[in-house]
C-alpha positions as CSV (number, residue, x, y, z in Angstrom):
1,X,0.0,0.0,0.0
2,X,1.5,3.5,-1.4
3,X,0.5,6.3,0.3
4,X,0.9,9.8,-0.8
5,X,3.6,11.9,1.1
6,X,1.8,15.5,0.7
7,X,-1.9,13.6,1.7
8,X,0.1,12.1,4.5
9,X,2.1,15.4,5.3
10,X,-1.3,17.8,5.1
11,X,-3.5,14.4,7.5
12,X,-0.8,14.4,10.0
13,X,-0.8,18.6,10.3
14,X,-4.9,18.9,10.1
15,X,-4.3,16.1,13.3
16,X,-1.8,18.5,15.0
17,X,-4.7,21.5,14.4
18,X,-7.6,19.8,15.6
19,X,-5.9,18.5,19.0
20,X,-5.1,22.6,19.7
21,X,-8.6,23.6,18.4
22,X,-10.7,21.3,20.3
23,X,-10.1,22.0,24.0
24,X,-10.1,25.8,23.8
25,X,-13.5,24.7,21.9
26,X,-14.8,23.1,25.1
27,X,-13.4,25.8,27.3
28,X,-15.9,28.2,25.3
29,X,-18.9,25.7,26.0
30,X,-17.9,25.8,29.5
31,X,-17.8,29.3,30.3
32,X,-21.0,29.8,27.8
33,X,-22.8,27.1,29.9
34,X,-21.6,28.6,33.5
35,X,-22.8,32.4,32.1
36,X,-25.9,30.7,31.5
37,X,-26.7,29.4,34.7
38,X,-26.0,32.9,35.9
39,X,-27.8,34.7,34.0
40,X,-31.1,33.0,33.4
41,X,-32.2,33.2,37.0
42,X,-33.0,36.9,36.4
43,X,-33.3,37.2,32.2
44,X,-35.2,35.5,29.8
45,X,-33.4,32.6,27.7
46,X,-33.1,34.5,24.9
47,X,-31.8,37.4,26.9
48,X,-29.4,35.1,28.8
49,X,-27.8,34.0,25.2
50,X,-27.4,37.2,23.6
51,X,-25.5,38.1,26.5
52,X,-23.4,35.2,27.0
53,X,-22.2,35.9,23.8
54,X,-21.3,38.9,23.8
55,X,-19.1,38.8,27.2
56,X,-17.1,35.5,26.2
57,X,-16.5,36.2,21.7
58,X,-16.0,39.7,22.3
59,X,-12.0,40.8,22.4
């Protein structure tokens, strides 16, 4: 079996990226989730979201 070296070079690098992507990706969810909680006691849920948002993708 002959496998490509550039497919092999760009699967291996894409793996690399997706292993650094994926736990700041959960981090988000978390802190999203915990401003949630917080904030839907005294807001609406749509309220709640628009906020969440804003505080944790703004920069």
């Amino acid at each position: 079996m002959k496998v490509d070296p550039l497919s092999l070079v760009l699967g291996i690098i894409l793996g690399i990226l997706f292993t650094l992507v994926a736990p700041s990706r959960t981090d988000v969810d978390a802190k999203f989730e915990y401003c949630m909680q917080f904030y839907e006691k005294e807001k609406s849920k749509t309220e709640a979201k628009q906020i969440c948002r804003q505080r944790i993708f703004r920069k």
